[in-house]
N, C-alpha and C positions, 0 to 999 in steps of 0.2 A: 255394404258398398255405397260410396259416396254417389252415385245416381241409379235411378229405375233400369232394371232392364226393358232394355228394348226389344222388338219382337220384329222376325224376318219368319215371312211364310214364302215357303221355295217352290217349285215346280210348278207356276202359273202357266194358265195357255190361253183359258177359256178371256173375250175380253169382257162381259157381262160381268163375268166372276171376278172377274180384278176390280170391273168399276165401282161392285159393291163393298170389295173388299177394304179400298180406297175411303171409304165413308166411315171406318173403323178406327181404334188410336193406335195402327200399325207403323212400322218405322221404314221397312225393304222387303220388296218384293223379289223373288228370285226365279231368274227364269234358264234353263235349263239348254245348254245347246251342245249337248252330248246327243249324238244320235242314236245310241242303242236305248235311252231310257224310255220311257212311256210317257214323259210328257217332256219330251223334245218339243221344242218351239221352233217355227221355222218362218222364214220371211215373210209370208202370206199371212201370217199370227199377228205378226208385230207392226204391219202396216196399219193395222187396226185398234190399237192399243188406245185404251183415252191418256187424258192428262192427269200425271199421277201427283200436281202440286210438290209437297214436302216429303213425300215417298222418296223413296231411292230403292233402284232399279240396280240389282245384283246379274251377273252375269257368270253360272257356272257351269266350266271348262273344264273336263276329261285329259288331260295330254295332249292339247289340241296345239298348234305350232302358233311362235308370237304373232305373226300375219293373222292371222283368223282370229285371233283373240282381238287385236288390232281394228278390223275389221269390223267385228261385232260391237267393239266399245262406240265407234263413227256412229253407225248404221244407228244405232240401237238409243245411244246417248245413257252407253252405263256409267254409273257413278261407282261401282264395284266393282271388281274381279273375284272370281273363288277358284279356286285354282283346288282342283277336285281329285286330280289324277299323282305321277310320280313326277310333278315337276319338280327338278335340282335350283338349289340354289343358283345355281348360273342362270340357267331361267329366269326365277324369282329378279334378280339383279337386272339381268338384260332390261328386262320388260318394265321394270321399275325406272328403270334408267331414261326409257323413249317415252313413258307413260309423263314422266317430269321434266321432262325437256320440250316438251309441246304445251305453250298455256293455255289450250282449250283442255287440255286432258290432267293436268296439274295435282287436280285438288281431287283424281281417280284412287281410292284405296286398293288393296292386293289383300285379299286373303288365303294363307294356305292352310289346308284341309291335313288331317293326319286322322287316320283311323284308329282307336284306342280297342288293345284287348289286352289280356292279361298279363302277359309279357313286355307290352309295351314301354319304351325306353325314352322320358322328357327329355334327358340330354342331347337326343339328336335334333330337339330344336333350334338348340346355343347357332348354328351359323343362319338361321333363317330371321334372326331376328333384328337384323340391318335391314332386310330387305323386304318385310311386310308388314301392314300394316295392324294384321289381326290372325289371330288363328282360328280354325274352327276344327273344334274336338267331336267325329261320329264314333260310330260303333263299327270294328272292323270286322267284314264279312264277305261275302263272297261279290256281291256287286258293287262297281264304282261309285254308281250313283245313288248311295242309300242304302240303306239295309233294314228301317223298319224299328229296330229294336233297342235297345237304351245296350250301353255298356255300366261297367261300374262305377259309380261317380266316387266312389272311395279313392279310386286309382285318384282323382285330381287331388289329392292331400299332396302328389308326387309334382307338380308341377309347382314353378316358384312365381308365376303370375304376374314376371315380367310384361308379357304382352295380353292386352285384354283378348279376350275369347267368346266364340259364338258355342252355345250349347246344342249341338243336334243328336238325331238318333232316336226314334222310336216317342215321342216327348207325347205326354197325351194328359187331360183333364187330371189324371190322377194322381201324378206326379207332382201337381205343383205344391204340397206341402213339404217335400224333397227339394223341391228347386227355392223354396224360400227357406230352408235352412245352409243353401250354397252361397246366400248373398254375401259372406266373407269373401269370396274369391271374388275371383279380377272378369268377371264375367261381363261381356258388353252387351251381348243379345241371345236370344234362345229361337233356335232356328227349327220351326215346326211345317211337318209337310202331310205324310201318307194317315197319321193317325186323324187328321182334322178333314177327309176326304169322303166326297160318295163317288169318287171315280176318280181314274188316275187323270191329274192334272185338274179335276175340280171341286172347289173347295167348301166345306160344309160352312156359310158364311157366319150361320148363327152359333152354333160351337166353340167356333174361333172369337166372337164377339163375347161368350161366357166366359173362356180360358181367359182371356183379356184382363173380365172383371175381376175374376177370383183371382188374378196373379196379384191384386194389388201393385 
Protein backbone atom coordinates (compact mmCIF):
# COMPACT_ATOMS: atom_id res chain seq x y z
CA UNK A 1 0.00 0.00 0.00
CA UNK A 2 1.25 3.32 -1.04
CA UNK A 3 0.46 4.78 2.58
CA UNK A 4 0.38 3.50 6.45
CA UNK A 5 -2.72 2.52 7.65
CA UNK A 6 -4.49 4.57 9.65
CA UNK A 7 -6.13 3.63 12.81
CA UNK A 8 -10.00 4.62 13.96
CA UNK A 9 -10.89 3.43 17.41
CA UNK A 10 -14.92 3.47 17.55
CA UNK A 11 -17.35 3.43 20.37
CA UNK A 12 -15.83 6.40 22.52
CA UNK A 13 -17.96 8.03 25.51
CA UNK A 14 -15.78 8.26 28.42
CA UNK A 15 -14.15 12.15 27.78
CA UNK A 16 -10.95 11.43 30.02
CA UNK A 17 -10.55 8.27 27.85
CA UNK A 18 -10.65 10.17 24.59
CA UNK A 19 -8.33 12.93 26.01
CA UNK A 20 -5.75 10.39 26.59
CA UNK A 21 -6.49 8.52 23.74
CA UNK A 22 -5.81 11.91 21.68
CA UNK A 23 -2.04 11.94 23.00
CA UNK A 24 -1.64 8.71 20.85
CA UNK A 25 -0.76 8.42 16.65
CA UNK A 26 -4.42 7.83 16.18
CA UNK A 27 -6.24 9.21 13.11
CA UNK A 28 -10.66 8.98 13.95
CA UNK A 29 -12.27 8.65 16.78
CA UNK A 30 -15.82 7.16 16.54
CA UNK A 31 -18.61 7.65 18.25
CA UNK A 32 -21.64 5.75 18.24
CA UNK A 33 -25.36 7.34 18.27
CA UNK A 34 -27.41 4.13 17.71
CA UNK A 35 -29.25 3.92 20.76
CA UNK A 36 -29.64 0.13 21.46
CA UNK A 37 -25.72 -0.18 21.64
CA UNK A 38 -23.68 0.09 24.87
CA UNK A 39 -21.81 2.76 24.22
CA UNK A 40 -24.44 5.09 22.78
CA UNK A 41 -23.27 8.63 23.20
CA UNK A 42 -25.72 11.23 23.99
CA UNK A 43 -25.72 15.09 24.28
CA UNK A 44 -24.71 15.32 27.85
CA UNK A 45 -21.36 13.21 26.51
CA UNK A 46 -20.45 15.48 23.92
CA UNK A 47 -20.87 18.63 25.53
CA UNK A 48 -17.89 17.70 27.30
CA UNK A 49 -15.65 16.30 24.83
CA UNK A 50 -11.98 18.20 24.68
CA UNK A 51 -10.24 19.32 21.55
CA UNK A 52 -9.38 16.64 19.49
CA UNK A 53 -6.62 18.83 17.08
CA UNK A 54 -5.90 16.54 13.90
CA UNK A 55 -8.37 13.63 14.97
CA UNK A 56 -11.34 13.32 13.10
CA UNK A 57 -14.52 12.75 14.73
CA UNK A 58 -16.67 9.79 12.97
CA UNK A 59 -20.21 9.63 13.56
CA UNK A 60 -22.03 6.14 13.41
CA UNK A 61 -25.56 5.77 12.21
CA UNK A 62 -27.86 2.66 12.53
CA UNK A 63 -30.91 3.55 9.77
CA UNK A 64 -31.25 6.61 11.40
CA UNK A 65 -33.26 9.41 9.04
CA UNK A 66 -31.07 12.16 6.98
CA UNK A 67 -32.33 14.96 9.58
CA UNK A 68 -30.66 13.36 12.69
CA UNK A 69 -27.74 12.35 10.82
CA UNK A 70 -27.85 16.15 9.76
CA UNK A 71 -28.18 17.14 13.07
CA UNK A 72 -25.53 15.24 14.68
CA UNK A 73 -23.06 16.25 11.89
CA UNK A 74 -23.99 20.56 13.19
CA UNK A 75 -24.24 19.60 16.92
CA UNK A 76 -21.22 17.28 17.02
CA UNK A 77 -18.71 19.04 14.17
CA UNK A 78 -18.40 15.44 12.43
CA UNK A 79 -15.91 15.11 9.73
CA UNK A 80 -17.37 11.49 9.07
CA UNK A 81 -20.43 9.71 8.47
CA UNK A 82 -20.65 5.55 8.94
CA UNK A 83 -23.56 4.65 7.74
CA UNK A 84 -23.92 1.23 9.93
CA UNK A 85 -27.42 0.08 9.16
CA UNK A 86 -29.56 -0.87 5.53
CA UNK A 87 -29.19 2.48 4.18
CA UNK A 88 -29.98 2.29 -0.04
CA UNK A 89 -28.31 4.11 -2.25
CA UNK A 90 -30.87 6.80 -2.55
CA UNK A 91 -29.90 7.45 0.87
CA UNK A 92 -26.32 7.27 0.32
CA UNK A 93 -27.02 10.10 -2.77
CA UNK A 94 -29.53 12.08 -0.99
CA UNK A 95 -27.24 12.84 1.91
CA UNK A 96 -24.18 13.17 -0.18
CA UNK A 97 -25.93 15.47 -2.04
CA UNK A 98 -27.13 18.26 1.05
CA UNK A 99 -23.76 17.22 2.79
CA UNK A 100 -21.91 19.01 -0.67
CA UNK A 101 -23.99 21.51 -1.21
CA UNK A 102 -23.50 23.35 2.33
CA UNK A 103 -19.64 24.69 2.55
CA UNK A 104 -19.30 24.20 6.11
CA UNK A 105 -20.18 20.55 5.58
CA UNK A 106 -18.25 20.10 2.11
CA UNK A 107 -15.12 18.30 2.77
CA UNK A 108 -17.75 15.57 5.29
CA UNK A 109 -16.88 11.83 3.99
CA UNK A 110 -19.75 9.09 3.96
CA UNK A 111 -18.96 5.69 4.72
CA UNK A 112 -20.98 2.71 4.18
CA UNK A 113 -20.69 -0.30 6.26
CA UNK A 114 -21.53 -3.95 4.68
CA UNK A 115 -21.35 -6.91 6.77
CA UNK A 116 -19.16 -9.77 5.37
CA UNK A 117 -20.04 -13.62 5.77
CA UNK A 118 -19.61 -16.24 3.63
CA UNK A 119 -21.90 -15.98 1.14
CA UNK A 120 -21.37 -12.48 0.85
CA UNK A 121 -21.62 -10.87 -2.74
CA UNK A 122 -18.87 -7.58 -3.63
CA UNK A 123 -20.99 -6.94 -6.76
CA UNK A 124 -23.68 -5.33 -4.75
CA UNK A 125 -21.26 -2.54 -4.03
CA UNK A 126 -20.96 -1.41 -8.08
CA UNK A 127 -23.98 1.29 -7.33
CA UNK A 128 -22.68 2.69 -4.02
CA UNK A 129 -19.59 3.70 -5.39
CA UNK A 130 -20.71 7.20 -6.82
CA UNK A 131 -21.87 7.96 -3.74
CA UNK A 132 -19.38 7.19 -0.86
CA UNK A 133 -16.53 8.00 0.04
CA UNK A 134 -15.11 4.71 1.89
CA UNK A 135 -16.39 1.33 2.72
CA UNK A 136 -16.02 -0.42 5.82
CA UNK A 137 -15.87 -4.28 5.80
CA UNK A 138 -17.38 -6.00 9.58
CA UNK A 139 -18.28 -9.33 10.34
CA UNK A 140 -21.86 -10.10 9.69
CA UNK A 141 -23.78 -11.28 12.77
CA UNK A 142 -26.64 -10.85 14.58
CA UNK A 143 -25.97 -7.09 15.96
CA UNK A 144 -25.98 -3.87 14.06
CA UNK A 145 -23.54 -2.40 15.86
CA UNK A 146 -20.60 -4.76 16.00
CA UNK A 147 -20.17 -8.21 16.48
CA UNK A 148 -16.78 -8.78 18.20
CA UNK A 149 -15.43 -11.17 15.84
CA UNK A 150 -13.06 -11.12 12.68
CA UNK A 151 -14.80 -12.67 9.33
CA UNK A 152 -12.70 -14.19 6.65
CA UNK A 153 -10.16 -11.82 5.32
CA UNK A 154 -9.71 -14.48 2.48
CA UNK A 155 -13.18 -13.39 1.12
CA UNK A 156 -11.35 -9.80 0.46
CA UNK A 157 -9.25 -11.66 -2.60
CA UNK A 158 -13.26 -11.12 -3.91
CA UNK A 159 -13.27 -7.36 -3.73
CA UNK A 160 -11.60 -5.36 -6.78
CA UNK A 161 -10.40 -2.28 -4.28
CA UNK A 162 -11.88 0.27 -6.26
CA UNK A 163 -12.89 2.13 -3.16
CA UNK A 164 -10.45 2.35 -0.11
CA UNK A 165 -11.87 0.42 2.96
CA UNK A 166 -11.81 0.59 6.83
CA UNK A 167 -11.05 -3.02 8.44
CA UNK A 168 -13.28 -3.88 11.38
CA UNK A 169 -14.62 -6.79 13.29
CA UNK A 170 -13.11 -8.45 16.15
CA UNK A 171 -9.32 -6.94 15.37
CA UNK A 172 -7.10 -7.55 18.27
CA UNK A 173 -3.11 -7.62 19.13
CA UNK A 174 -2.84 -10.73 17.42
CA UNK A 175 -3.83 -10.18 14.39
CA UNK A 176 -1.56 -7.81 13.14
CA UNK A 177 0.77 -10.22 11.47
CA UNK A 178 -2.42 -10.96 9.14
CA UNK A 179 -3.13 -7.35 8.84
CA UNK A 180 0.43 -6.64 7.60
CA UNK A 181 0.28 -9.27 4.95
CA UNK A 182 -3.19 -7.31 3.68
CA UNK A 183 -1.07 -4.21 2.89
CA UNK A 184 -1.78 -5.10 -0.98
CA UNK A 185 -5.21 -4.17 -0.73
CA UNK A 186 -6.82 -0.79 -0.96
CA UNK A 187 -7.11 -0.62 2.89
CA UNK A 188 -7.35 2.94 4.39
CA UNK A 189 -7.72 2.37 8.08
CA UNK A 190 -8.50 -0.57 10.63
CA UNK A 191 -11.28 0.15 12.79
CA UNK A 192 -10.66 -1.30 16.44
CA UNK A 193 -13.18 -1.26 19.36
CA UNK A 194 -14.62 -4.04 21.95
CA UNK A 195 -11.08 -6.20 21.78
CA UNK A 196 -8.96 -3.04 23.10
CA UNK A 197 -11.77 -2.48 26.05
CA UNK A 198 -12.02 -2.87 29.94
CA UNK A 199 -15.69 -1.94 29.51
CA UNK A 200 -18.04 -1.09 27.12
CA UNK A 201 -17.26 2.28 25.79
CA UNK A 202 -13.82 2.49 27.63
CA UNK A 203 -10.80 2.13 26.14
CA UNK A 204 -7.66 0.02 27.41
CA UNK A 205 -5.35 3.22 26.43
CA UNK A 206 -2.01 1.42 26.91
CA UNK A 207 -2.99 -1.62 24.67
CA UNK A 208 -4.19 0.49 21.95
CA UNK A 209 -0.69 2.57 22.16
CA UNK A 210 1.11 -1.30 21.77
CA UNK A 211 -1.19 -2.39 18.86
CA UNK A 212 -0.14 1.05 17.39
CA UNK A 213 3.69 0.29 17.88
CA UNK A 214 3.70 -3.27 16.60
CA UNK A 215 1.49 -2.25 13.52
CA UNK A 216 4.45 -0.57 12.25
Amino acid sequence: MAESLKIKVCGMREPQNIADLLSLDIDYLGFIFYEKSPRHINSSDISHLPNFGEVKKVGVFVNHSIEFVLEKIHHFGLDLVQLHGEESVIFCRELQKIIHANKRSEQIKIIKVFSVGSAFDFDQLAPYKSVVDYFLFDTKGKNLGGNGVTFDWELLKNYDNAIPFFLSGGIDMEHIPQIKALRHLNIHALDINSKFELSAGLKDVAKIERFVANLG
